[in-house]
ROSE-4610 file (N, C-alpha, C; in Angstrom, 1 decimal, always signed):
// ROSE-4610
residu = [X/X/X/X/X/X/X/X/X/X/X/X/X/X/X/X/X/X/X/X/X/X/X/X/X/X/X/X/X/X/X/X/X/X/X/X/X/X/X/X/X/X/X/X/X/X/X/X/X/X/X/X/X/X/X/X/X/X/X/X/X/X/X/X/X/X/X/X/X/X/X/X/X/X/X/X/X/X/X/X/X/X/X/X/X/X/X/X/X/X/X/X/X/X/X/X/X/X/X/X/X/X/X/X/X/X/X/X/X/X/X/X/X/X/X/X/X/X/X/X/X/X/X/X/X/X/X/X/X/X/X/X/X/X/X/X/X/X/X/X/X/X/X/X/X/X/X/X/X/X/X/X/X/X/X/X/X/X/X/X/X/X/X/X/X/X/X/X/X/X/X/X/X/X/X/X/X/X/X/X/X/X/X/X/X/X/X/X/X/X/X/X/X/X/X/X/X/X/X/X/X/X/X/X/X/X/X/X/X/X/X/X/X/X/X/X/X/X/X/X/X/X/X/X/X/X/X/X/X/X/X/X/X/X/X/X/X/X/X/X/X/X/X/X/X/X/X/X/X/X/X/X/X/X/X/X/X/X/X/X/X/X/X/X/X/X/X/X/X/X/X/X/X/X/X/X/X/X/X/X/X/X/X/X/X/X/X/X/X/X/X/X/X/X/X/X/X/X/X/X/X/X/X/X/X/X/X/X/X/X/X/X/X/X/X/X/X/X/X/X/X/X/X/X/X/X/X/X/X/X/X/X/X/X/X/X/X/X/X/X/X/X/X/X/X/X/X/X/X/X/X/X/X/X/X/X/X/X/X/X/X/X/X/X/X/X/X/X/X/X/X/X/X/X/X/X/X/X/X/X/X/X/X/X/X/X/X/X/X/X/X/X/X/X/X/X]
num = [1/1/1/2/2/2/3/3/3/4/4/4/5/5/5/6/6/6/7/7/7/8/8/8/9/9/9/10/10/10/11/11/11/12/12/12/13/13/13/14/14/14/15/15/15/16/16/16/17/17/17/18/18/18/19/19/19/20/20/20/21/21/21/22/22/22/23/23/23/24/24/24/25/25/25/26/26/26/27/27/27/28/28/28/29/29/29/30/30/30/31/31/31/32/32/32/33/33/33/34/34/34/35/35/35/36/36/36/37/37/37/38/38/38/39/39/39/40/40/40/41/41/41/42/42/42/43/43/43/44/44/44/45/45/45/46/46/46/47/47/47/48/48/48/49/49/49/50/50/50/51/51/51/52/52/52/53/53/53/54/54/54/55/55/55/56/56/56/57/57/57/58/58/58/59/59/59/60/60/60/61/61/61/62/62/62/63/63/63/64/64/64/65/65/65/66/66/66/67/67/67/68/68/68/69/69/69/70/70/70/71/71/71/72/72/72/73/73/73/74/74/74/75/75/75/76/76/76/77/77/77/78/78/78/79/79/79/80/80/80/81/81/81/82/82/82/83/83/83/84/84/84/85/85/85/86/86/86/87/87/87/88/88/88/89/89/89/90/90/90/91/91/91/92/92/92/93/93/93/94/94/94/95/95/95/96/96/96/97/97/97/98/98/98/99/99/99/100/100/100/101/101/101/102/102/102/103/103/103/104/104/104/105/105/105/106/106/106/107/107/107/108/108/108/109/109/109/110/110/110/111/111/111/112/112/112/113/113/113/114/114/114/115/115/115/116/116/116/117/117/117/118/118/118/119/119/119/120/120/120/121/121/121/122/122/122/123/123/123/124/124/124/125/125/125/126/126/126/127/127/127/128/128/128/129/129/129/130/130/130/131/131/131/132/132/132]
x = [-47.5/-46.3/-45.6/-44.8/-44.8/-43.3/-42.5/-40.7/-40.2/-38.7/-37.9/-37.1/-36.8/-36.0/-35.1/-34.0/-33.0/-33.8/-35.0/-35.1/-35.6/-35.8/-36.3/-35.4/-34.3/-33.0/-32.7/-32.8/-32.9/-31.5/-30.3/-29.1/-29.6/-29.8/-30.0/-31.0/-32.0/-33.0/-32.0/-31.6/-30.7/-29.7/-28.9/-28.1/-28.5/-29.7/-30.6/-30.6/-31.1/-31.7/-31.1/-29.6/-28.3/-27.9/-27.8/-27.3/-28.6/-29.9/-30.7/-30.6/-29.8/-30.1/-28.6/-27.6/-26.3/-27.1/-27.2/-27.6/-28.1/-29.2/-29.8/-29.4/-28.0/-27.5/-26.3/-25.8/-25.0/-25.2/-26.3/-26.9/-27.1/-26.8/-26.1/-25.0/-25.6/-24.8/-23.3/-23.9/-22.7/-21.7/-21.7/-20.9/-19.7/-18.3/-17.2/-16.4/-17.6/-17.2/-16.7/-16.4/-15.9/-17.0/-17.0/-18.1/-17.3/-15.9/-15.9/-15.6/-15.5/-15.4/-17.1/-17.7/-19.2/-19.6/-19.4/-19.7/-18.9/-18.0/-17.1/-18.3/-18.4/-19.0/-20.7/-21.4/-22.6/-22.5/-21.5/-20.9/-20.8/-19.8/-19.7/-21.0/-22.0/-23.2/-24.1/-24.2/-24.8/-23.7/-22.7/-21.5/-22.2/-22.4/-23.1/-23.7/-25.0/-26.4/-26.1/-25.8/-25.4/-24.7/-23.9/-23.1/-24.5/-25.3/-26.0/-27.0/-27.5/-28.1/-28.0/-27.0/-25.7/-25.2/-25.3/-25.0/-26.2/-27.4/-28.6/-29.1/-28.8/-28.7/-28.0/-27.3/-26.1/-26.7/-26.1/-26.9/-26.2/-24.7/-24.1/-23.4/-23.1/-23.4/-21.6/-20.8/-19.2/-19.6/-20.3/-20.6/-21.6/-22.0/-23.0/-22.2/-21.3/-20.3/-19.3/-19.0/-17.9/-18.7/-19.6/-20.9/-21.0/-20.9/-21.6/-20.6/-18.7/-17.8/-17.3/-17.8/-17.5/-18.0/-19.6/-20.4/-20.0/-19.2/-18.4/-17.3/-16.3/-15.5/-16.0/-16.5/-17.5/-17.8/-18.6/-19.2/-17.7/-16.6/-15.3/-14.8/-14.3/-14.1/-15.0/-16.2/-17.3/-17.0/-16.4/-16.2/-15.0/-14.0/-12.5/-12.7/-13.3/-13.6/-14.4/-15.4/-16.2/-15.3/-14.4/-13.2/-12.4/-11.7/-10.6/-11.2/-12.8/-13.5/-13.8/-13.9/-14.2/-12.6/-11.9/-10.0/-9.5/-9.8/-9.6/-10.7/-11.7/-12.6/-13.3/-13.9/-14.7/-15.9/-16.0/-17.1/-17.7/-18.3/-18.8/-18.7/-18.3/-17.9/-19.4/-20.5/-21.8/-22.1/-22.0/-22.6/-22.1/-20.5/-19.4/-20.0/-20.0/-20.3/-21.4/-23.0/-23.9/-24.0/-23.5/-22.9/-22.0/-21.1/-20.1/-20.7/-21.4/-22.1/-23.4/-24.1/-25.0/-24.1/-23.0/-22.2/-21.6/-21.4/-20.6/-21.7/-22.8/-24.0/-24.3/-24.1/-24.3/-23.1/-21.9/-20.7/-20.9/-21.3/-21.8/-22.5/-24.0/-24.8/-24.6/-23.3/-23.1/-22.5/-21.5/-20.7/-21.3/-22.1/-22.9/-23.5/-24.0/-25.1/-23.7/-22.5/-21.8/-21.5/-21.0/-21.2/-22.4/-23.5/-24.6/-24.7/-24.4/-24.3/-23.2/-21.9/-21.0/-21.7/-21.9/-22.7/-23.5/-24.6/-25.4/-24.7/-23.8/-22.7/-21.7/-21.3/-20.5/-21.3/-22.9/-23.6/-23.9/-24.3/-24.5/-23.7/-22.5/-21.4/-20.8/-21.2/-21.5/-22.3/-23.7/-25.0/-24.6/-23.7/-23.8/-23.4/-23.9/-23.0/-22.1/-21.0/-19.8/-19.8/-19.4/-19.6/-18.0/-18.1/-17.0/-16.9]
y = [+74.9/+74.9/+73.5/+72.4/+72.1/+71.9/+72.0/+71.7/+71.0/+70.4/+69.6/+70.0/+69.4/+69.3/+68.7/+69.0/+68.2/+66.6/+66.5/+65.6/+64.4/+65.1/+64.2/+63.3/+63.5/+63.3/+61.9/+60.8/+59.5/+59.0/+59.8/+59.6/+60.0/+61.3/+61.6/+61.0/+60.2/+59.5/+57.9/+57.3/+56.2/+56.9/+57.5/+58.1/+58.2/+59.0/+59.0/+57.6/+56.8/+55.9/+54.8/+54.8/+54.0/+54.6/+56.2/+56.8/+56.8/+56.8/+56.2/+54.4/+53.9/+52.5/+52.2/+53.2/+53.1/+54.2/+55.0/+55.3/+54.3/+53.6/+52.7/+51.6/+51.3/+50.2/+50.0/+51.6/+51.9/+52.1/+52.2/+52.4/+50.8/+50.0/+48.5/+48.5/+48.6/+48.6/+47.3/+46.1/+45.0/+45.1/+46.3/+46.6/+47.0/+46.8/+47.0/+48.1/+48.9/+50.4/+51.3/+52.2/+53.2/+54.5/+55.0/+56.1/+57.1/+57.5/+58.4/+57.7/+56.2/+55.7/+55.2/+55.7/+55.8/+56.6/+58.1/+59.2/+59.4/+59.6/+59.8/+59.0/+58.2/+57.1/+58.2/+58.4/+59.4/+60.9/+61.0/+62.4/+62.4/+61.1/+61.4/+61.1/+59.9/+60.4/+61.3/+62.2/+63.5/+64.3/+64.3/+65.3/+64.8/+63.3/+63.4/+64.4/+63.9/+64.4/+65.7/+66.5/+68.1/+68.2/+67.5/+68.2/+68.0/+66.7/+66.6/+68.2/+68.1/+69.2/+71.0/+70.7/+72.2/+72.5/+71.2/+71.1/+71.5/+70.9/+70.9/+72.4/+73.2/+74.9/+75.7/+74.9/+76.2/+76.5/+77.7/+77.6/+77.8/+77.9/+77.4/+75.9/+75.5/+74.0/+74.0/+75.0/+74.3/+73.9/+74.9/+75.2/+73.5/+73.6/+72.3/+71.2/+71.2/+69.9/+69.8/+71.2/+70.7/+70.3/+70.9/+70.3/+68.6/+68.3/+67.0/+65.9/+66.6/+66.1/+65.7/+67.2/+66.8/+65.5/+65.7/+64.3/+63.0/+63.0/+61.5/+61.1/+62.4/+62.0/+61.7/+62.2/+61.8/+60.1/+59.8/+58.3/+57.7/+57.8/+57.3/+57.2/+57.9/+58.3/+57.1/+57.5/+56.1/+54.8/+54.4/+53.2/+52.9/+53.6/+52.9/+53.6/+53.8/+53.9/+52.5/+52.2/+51.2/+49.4/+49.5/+48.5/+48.7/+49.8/+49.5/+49.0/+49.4/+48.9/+47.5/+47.1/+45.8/+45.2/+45.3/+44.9/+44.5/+45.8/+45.4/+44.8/+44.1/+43.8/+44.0/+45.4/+46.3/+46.6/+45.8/+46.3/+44.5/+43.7/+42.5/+42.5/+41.5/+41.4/+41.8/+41.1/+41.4/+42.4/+43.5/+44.7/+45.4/+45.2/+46.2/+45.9/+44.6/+44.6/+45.2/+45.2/+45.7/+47.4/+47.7/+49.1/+49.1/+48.8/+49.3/+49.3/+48.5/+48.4/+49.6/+49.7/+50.8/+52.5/+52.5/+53.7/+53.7/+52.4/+52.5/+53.0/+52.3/+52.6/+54.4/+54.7/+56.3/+56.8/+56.3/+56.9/+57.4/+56.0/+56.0/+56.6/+56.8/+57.6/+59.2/+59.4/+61.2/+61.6/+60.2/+60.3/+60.7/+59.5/+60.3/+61.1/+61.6/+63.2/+64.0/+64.2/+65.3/+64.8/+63.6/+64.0/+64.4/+64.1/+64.6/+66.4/+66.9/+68.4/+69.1/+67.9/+68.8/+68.3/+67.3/+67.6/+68.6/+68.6/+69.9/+71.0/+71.6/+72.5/+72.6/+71.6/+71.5/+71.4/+70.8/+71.3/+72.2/+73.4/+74.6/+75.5/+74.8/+75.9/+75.7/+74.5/+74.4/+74.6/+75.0/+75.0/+76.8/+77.7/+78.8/+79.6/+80.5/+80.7/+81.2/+81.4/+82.1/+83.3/+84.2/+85.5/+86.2/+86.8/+87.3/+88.8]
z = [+83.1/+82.2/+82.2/+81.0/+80.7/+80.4/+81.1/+81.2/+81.7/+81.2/+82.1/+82.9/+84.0/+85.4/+84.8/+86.1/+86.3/+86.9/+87.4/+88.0/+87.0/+85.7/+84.7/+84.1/+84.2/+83.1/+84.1/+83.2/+83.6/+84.1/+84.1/+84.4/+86.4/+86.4/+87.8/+88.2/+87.4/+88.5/+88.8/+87.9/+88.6/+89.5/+89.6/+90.4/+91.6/+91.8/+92.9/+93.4/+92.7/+93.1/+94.2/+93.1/+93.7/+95.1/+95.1/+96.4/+97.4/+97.3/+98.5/+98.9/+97.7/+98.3/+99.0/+98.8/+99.3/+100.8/+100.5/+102.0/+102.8/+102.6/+103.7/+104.0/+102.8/+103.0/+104.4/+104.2/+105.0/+106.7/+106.6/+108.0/+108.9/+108.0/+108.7/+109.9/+110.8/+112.2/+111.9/+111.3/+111.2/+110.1/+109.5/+108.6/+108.8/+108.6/+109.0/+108.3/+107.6/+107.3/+109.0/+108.7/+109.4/+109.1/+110.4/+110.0/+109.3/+109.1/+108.3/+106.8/+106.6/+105.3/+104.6/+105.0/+105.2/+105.2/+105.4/+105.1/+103.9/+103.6/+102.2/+101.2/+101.1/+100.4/+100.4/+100.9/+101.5/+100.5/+100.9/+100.2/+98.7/+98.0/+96.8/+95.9/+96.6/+95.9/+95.8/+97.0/+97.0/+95.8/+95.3/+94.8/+93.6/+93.4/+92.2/+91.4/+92.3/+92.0/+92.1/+92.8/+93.1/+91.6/+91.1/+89.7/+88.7/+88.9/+87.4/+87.8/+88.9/+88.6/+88.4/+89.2/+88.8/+87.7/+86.5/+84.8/+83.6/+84.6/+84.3/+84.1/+85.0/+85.6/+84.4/+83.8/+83.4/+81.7/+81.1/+80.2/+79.1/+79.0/+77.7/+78.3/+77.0/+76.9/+77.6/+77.4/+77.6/+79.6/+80.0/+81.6/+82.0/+81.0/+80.9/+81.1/+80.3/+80.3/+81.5/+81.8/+82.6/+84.6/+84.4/+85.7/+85.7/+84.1/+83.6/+84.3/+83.5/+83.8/+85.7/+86.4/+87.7/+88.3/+87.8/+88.2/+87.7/+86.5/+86.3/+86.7/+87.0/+87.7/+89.6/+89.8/+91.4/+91.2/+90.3/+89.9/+89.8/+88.8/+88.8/+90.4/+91.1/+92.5/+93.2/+93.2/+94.1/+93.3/+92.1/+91.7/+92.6/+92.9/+92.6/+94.6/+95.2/+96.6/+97.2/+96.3/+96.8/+96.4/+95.4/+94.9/+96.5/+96.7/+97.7/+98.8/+99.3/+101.0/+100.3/+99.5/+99.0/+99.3/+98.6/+98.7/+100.0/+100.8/+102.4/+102.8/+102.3/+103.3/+104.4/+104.0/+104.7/+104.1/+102.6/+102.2/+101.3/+101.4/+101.1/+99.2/+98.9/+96.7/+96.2/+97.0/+96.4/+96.4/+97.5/+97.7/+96.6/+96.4/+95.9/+94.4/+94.1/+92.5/+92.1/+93.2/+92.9/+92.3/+93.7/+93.8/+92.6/+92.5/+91.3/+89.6/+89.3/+88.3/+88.1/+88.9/+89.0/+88.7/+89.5/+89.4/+87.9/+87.5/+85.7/+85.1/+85.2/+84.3/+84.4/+85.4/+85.5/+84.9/+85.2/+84.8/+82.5/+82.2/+81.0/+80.3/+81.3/+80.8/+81.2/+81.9/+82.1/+80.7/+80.3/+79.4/+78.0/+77.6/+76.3/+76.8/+77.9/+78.1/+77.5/+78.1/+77.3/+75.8/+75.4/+74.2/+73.3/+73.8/+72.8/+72.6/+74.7/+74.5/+73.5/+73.4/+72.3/+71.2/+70.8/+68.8/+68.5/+70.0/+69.4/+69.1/+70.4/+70.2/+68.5/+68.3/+67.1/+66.0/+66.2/+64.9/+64.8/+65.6/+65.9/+64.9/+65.2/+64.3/+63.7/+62.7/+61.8/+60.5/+61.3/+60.9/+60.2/+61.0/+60.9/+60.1/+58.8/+57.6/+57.9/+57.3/+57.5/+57.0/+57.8/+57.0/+56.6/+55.4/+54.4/+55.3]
């Protein structure tokens, strides 16, 4: 059989990708994170990926979007998290910009994933004659 995953959808494979390279990055003993500001950080990329694929699951599109939505506000959340350990100086400008740019690029592409789900949606019913 011959179907798509959630694991195919190129948003959750960068996603992924970013939160395995933030996991191992975190595991830097010289890092002046805090282990519970280090877990938070651990968490909202797993919260990610848990929404894309929890959105991926649902099977009207409004259920779809609002899965889609948690996962960009999660990415929003990891932007403006990984800015303040950067601000106080707990988290290095290189890492933060790396990190922060990878999280926009997902934040972007969750974005048009729900707009394309509502056009389908609004062509849909559109497409539909009206009945007298």
């Amino acid at each position: 059989m011959n179907y798509m995953i959630y694991k195919d959808l190129n948003v959750y494979k960068r996603a992924y990708k970013v939160a395995i390279d933030l996991h191992l990055y975190l595991k830097n003993d010289k890092l002046k994170i805090t282990a519970q500001q280090a877990e938070g950080l651990k968490s909202l990329s797993r919260e990610i990926l848990a929404n894309i694929a929890e959105g991926f699951a649902q099977r009207t599109p409004k259920a779809k979007r609002y899965f889609n939505f948690k996962a960009l506000d999660a990415a929003r959340r990891m932007i403006m998290d990984l800015e303040f350990l950067s601000d106080i100086q707990c988290l290095p400008s290189e890492e933060h910009e790396q990190f922060s740019k990878e999280y926009e690029v997902c934040a972007a592409m969750l974005y048009k994933l729900n707009q394309s789900i509502l056009n389908k949606e609004i062509g849909k019913t559109e497409a539909e004659p009206v009945k007298a």
